[in-house]
C-alpha positions in Angstrom: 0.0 0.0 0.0 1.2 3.3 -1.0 1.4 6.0 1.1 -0.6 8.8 1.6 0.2 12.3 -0.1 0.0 15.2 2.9 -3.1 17.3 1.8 -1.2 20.7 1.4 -3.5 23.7 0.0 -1.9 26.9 -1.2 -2.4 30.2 1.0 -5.1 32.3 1.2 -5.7 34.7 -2.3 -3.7 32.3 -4.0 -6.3 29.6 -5.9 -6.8 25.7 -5.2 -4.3 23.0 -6.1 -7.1 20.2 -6.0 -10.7 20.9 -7.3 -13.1 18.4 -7.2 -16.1 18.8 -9.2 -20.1 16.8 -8.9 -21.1 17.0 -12.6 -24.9 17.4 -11.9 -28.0 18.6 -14.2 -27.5 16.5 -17.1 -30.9 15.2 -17.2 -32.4 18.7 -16.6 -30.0 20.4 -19.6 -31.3 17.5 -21.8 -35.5 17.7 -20.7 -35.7 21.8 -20.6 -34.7 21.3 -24.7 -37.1 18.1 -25.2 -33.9 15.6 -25.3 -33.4 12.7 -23.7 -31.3 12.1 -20.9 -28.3 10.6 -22.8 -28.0 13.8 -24.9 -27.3 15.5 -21.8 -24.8 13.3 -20.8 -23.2 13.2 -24.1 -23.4 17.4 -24.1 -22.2 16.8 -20.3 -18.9 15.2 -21.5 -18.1 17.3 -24.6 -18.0 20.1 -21.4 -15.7 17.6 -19.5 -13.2 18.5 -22.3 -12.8 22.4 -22.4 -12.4 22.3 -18.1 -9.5 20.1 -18.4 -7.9 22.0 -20.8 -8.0 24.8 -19.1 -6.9 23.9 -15.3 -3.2 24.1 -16.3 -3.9 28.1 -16.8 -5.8 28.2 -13.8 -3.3 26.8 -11.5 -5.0 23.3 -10.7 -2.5 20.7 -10.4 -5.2 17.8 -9.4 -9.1 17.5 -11.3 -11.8 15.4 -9.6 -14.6 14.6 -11.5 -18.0 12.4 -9.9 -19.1 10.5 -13.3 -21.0 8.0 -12.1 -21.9 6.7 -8.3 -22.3 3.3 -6.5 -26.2 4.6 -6.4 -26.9 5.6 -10.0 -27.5 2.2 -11.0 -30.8 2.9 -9.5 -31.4 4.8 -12.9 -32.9 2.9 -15.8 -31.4 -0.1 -17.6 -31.5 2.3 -20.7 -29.8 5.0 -19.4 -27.4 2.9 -17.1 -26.0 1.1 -20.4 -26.1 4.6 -22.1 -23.9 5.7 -19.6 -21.2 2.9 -19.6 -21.2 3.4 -23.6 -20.5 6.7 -23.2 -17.6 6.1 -20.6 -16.1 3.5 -23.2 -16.1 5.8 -26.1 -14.7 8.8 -24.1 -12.2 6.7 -22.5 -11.0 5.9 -26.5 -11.7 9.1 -28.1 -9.8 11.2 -25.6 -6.6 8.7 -24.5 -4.4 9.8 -26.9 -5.4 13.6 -26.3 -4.7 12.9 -22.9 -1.5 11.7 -23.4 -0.3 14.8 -26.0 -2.1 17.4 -23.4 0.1 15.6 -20.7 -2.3 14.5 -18.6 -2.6 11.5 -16.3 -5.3 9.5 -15.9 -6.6 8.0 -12.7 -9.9 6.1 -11.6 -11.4 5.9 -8.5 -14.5 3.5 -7.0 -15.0 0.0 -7.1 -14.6 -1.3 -10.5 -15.1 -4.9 -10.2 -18.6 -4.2 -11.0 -18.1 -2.2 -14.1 -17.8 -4.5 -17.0 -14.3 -6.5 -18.3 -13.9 -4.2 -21.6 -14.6 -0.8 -19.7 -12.1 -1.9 -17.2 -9.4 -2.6 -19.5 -9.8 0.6 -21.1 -9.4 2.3 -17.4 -6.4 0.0 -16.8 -4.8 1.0 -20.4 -5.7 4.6 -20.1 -3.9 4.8 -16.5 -1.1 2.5 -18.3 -0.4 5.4 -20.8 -0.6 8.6 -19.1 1.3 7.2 -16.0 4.0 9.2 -17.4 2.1 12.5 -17.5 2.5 15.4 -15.1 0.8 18.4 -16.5 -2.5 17.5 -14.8 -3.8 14.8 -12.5 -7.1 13.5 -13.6 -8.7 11.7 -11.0 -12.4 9.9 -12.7 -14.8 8.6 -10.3 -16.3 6.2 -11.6 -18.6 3.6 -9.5 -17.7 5.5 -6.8 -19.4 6.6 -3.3 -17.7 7.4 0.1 -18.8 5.5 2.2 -18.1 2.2 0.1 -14.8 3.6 -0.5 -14.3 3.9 3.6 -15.6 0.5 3.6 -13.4 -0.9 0.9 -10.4 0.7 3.2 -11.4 -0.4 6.0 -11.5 -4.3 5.4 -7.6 -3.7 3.7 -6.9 -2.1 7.0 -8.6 -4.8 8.8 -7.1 -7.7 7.0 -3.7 -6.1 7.6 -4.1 -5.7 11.4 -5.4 -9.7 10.9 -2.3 -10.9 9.4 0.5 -8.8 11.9 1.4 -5.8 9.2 0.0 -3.2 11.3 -0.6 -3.3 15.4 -4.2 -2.0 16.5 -3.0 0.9 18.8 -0.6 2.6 15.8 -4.2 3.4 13.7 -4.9 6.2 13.9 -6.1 9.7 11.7 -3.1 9.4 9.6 -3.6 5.9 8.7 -7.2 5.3 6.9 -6.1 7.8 3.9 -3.0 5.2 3.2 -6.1 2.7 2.5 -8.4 4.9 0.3 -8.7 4.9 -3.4 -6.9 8.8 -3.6 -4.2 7.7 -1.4 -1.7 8.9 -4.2 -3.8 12.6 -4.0 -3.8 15.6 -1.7 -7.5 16.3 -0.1 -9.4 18.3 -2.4 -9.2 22.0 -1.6 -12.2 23.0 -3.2 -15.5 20.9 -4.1 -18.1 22.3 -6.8 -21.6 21.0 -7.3 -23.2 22.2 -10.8 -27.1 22.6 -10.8 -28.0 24.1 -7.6 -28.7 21.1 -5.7 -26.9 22.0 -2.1 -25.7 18.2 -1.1 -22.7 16.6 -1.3 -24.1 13.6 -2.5 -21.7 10.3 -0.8 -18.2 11.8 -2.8 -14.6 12.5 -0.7 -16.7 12.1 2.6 -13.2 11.7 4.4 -10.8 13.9 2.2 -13.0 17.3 1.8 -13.2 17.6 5.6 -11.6 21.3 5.5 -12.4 21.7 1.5 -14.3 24.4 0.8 -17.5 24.4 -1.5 -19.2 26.2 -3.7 -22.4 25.2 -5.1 -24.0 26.9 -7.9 -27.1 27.3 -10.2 -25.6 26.6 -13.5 -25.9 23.1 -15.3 -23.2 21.0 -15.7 -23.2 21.5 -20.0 -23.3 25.1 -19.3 -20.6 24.8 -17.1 -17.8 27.0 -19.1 -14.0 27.5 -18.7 -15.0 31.1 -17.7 -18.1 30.5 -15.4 -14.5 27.9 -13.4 -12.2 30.4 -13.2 -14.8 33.1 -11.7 -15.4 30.3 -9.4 -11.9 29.6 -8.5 -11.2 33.5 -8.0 -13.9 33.9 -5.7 -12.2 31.0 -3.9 -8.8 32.9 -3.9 -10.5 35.6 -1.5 -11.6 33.0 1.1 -9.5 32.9 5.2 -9.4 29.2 5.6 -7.3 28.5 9.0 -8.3 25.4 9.5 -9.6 25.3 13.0 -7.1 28.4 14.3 -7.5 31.8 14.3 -6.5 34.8 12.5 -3.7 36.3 13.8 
């Protein structure tokens, strides 16, 4: 097991290092223009593209994106396998963009349940950006936080079992070492698109001191501009992290 990346976040009026973003209002985009859901999606990840692009000249070092949740395979059939189509042909489409933008690629959530061909494009995607370093890309994808805390906590259990690690050295420090982001700093800042004021099962443990923002506009509408206003308004935030200002 890796360990875990300190969570260091840059000083106040300067902007995040880690954003982590719930794509929400797909669906709404979609219905308010007599669409189905799917075209919303579709529109939702054309918009994925133009963010990345431009976190590099916003100063994020680490993206987060919530793309699909342990619960939203309580959707329909139709739009569940319209979804896991659409995550197969991204994956493709944008790999080798990825790896000319210098990006690396990472999943998070509990794959196993996704199905063999997705997987191996997640695994070859990861494979061939491992390299990159211009911007993390984290993807979470069959993901919630509390299965992820779950997940982590039989590996910590199981280690504890078998004599790697002693019951009275866990502690605060050592949960993160088991979680799927182990390799990221804690998000600094978390967005939700659509106005929907919930965080919705995603980082439970790592955006403990992240700030968020949560705002009207749906995710398709989401534009590189509409970010950076967000991430500016975030530069004129005091976080002191439980002390107080001098």
């Amino acid at each position: 097991m890796k360990g875990a990346v300190t969570a260091k976040t840059k000083p106040a009026g300067e902007g995040p290092r880690h954003v982590a973003i719930i794509m929400d209002g797909n669906g709404r985009w979609a219905q308010k223009r007599g669409r189905p859901r799917l075209f919303g999606h579709h529109a939702g990840a054309r918009r994925v593209r133009e963010i990345v692009e431009s976190c590099p000249g916003l100063g994020v070092d680490y993206l987060t994106i919530f793309a699909f949740s342990t619960e939203n395979w309580k959707r329909t059939q139709t739009e569940v396998a319209g979804l896991m189509n659409l995550f197969r042909r991204y994956i493709i489409k944008e790999m080798q963009g990825f790896v000319r933008e210098n990006v690396r690629v990472r999943f998070i959530g509990d794959r196993y349940r996704l199905e063999s061909r997705l997987r191996a494009l997640m695994e070859e995607a990861e494979a061939m950006t491992a390299h990159c370093t211009r911007l993390n890309l984290t993807i979470a994808l069959n993901y919630g936080g509390r299965d992820e805390v779950s997940r982590a906590t039989q590996r910590l259990a199981r280690d504890v079992a078998e004599g790697r690690l002693r019951p009275e050295d866990v502690d605060e420090e050592t949960l993160p070492r088991y979680l799927d982001t182990c390799v990221l700093p804690d998000p600094d800042l978390v967005i939700r698109t659509s106005g929907e004021a919930r965080i919705s099962n995603f980082l439970l443990w790592q955006s403990a001191y992240a700030e968020y923002e949560f705002i009207d506009t749906l995710w398709p509408d989401f534009t590189a501009d509409i970010f950076a206003g967000v991430l500016a308004q975030y530069g004129t935030r005091d976080r002191r992290f439980g002390a107080v200002s001098a």
